[in-house]
N, C-alpha and C positions, 0 to 999 in steps of 0.2 A: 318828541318829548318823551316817547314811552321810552325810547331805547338811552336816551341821558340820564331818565330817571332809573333806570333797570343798573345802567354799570355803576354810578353815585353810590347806589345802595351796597353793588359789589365792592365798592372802592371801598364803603365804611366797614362792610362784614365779607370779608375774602371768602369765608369761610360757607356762606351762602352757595347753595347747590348752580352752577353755570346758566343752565339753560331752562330754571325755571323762574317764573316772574316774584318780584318776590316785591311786598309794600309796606311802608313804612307807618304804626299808627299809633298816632303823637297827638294831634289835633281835639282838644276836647271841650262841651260848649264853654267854657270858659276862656278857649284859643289855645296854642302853645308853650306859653311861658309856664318853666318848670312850677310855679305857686297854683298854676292851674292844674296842676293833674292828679284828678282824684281815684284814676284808677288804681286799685291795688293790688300790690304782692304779700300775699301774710304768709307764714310760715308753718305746715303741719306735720304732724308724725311723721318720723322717718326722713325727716333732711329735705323733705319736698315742698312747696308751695302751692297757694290757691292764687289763680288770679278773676277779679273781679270787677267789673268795670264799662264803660261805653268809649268809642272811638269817635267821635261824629263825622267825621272825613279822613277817608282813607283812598288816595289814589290807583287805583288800576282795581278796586272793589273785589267781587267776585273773579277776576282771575289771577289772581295772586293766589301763589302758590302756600307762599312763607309767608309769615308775618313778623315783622319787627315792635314789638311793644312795650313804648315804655311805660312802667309802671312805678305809682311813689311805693315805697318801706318804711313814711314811716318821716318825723322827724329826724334830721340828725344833733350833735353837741350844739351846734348852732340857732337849734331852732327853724334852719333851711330841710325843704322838702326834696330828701333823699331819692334820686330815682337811680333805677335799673334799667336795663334792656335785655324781653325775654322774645327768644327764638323761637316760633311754632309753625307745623304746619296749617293752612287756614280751615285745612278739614277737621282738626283735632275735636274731640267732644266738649262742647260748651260753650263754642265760640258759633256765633249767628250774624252772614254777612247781609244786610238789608242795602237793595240798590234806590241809591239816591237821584233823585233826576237830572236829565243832562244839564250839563252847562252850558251857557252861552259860545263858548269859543273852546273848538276841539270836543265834539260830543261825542266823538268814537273812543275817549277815556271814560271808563267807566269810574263810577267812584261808589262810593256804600259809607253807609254805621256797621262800625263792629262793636257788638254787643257780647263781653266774656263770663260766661256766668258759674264761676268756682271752674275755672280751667285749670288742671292737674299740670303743673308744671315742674319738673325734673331739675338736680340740678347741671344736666348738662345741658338744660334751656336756657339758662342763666349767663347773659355772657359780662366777662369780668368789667371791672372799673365800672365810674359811674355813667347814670345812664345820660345826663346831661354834659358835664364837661367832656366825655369822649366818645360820643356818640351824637347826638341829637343838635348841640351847637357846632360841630363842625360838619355834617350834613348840608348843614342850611349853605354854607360856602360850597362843600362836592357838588351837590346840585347847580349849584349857579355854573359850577366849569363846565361839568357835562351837560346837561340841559343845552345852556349857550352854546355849547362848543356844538351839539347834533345839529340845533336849528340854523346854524353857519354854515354847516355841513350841507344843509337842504339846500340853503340859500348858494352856497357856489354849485351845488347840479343846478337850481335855476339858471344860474348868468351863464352857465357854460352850454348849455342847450338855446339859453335866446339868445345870448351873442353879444351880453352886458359889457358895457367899456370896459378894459384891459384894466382902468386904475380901479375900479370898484372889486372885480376879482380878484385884486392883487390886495386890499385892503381887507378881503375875504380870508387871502391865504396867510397875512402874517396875525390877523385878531387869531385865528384858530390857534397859528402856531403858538402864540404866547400864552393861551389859554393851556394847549397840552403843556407847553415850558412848566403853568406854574401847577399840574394836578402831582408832581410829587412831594410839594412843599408841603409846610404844616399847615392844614385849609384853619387852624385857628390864631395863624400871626400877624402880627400888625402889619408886616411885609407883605404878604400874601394879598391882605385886603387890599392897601394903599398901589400894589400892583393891578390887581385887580380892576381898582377902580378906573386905571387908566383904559384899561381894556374894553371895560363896558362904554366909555366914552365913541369907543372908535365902532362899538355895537352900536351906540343910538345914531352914531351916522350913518350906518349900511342901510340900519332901519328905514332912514327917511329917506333914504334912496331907493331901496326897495320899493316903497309905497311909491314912490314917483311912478317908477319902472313898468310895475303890477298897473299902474293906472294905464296907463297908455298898453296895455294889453286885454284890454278886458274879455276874458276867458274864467274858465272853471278854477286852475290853478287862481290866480288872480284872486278870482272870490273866496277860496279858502285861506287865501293870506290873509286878506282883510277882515276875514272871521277870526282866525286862530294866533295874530301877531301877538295877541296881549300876553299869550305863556310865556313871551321874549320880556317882556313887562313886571314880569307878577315878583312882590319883594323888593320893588326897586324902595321904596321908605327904610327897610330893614336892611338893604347896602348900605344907603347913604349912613346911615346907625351908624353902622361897620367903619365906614369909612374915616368917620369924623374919630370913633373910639381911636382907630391904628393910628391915627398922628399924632393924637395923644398920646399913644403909647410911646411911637419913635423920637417924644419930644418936637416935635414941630407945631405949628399955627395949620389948625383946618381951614 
């Protein structure tokens, strides 16, 4: 999970230093939809901003190196809640990561609140376009590829090490490939999803054969699957969204 979520974040911001963890923090008690984010960016002497605000869930917590945050500006002509995406290190002055307690499944991810309190933000912190349309809703899709794509990854070292039937490995090898096929696509077109969607299909079958598999092994690996499968899980409501919106889009019957 960490390393799907590590390149995701690369995928959205290239620009992001390689080899340091960097985390995304969107999440705020009112959840993620862009009406919910009351953190801000205001504007002070000299072309710079403040930002000010709370995070309530931020994955990889304290070691995340970077942070990605989006922040509202502010209504725009519309009346819609303008957001940004600013760039920081997580050491910067003003920013306080508090660790949150583990969770149920995968407790070796740390997660925390970030708390920003009048962070001096530059504007080569500032990165262009808005912080929802091209940033934070096509996230939600880059994650699903890489995320899925690493734990398919674990799961063909599993079957290649225990000696899984030929057809399950082989149904290993082409989800993945389709999953790389579609990560240079636009992760926010109707295309994309309604592909997508077929993918994840052929994902909840591995899934249920996984568990089969993992059962009739009962070992450590084994119990760590049966702890940590639901990260394979997590979003699936906000696909199915996805999915129904893209046929709409392509003109078709969901």
């Amino acid at each position: 999970f960490s390393a799907g979520y590590h390149h995701a974040l690369r995928a959205l911001v290239p620009s992001l230093p390689p080899g340091d963890p960097a985390a995304l923090a969107a999440t705020e008690d009112g959840g993620g939809h862009p009406r919910a984010m009351a953190t801000t960016l205001r504007p002070t002497a000299g072309g710079e901003w403040s930002l000010s605000g709370t995070k309530r869930f931020v994955t990889l917590g304290r070691r995340a190196r970077s942070l990605l945050v989006i922040a509202s500006v502010g209504a725009d002509a519309s009346g819609r809640n303008a957001l940004r995406l600013v760039r920081l290190t997580a050491d910067a002055p003003g920013i306080t990561l508090d660790p949150l307690p583990e969770t149920p499944f995968a407790p070796e991810i740390e997660h925390a609140q970030a708390v920003f309190s009048e962070v001096r933000v530059t504007a080569s912190d500032l990165l262009p376009g808005d912080g929802y349309d091209r940033y934070l809703k096509p996230f939600r899709t880059l994650e699903d590829l890489h995320v899925i794509g690493a734990g398919l990854g674990h799961l063909l070292a599993a079957a290649r090490r225990r000696a899984w039937p030929e057809a399950l490995r082989e149904e290993l090898l082409s989800t993945i490939a389709a999953l790389r096929s579609l990560s240079p696509e636009a992760p926010s077109g109707a295309a994309t999803h309604v592909a997508l969607a077929g993918a994840f299909r052929s994902v909840a079958r591995i899934i249920t054969e996984a568990d089969e598999r993992y059962a009739a092994e009962a070992d450590d690996e084994a119990a760590r699957w049966v702890r940590d499968r639901a990260l394979l899980r997590v979003a699936e409501r906000v696909r199915e969204q996805r999915r129904v919106a893209a046929w709409r889009a392509l003109g078709g019957v969901s």
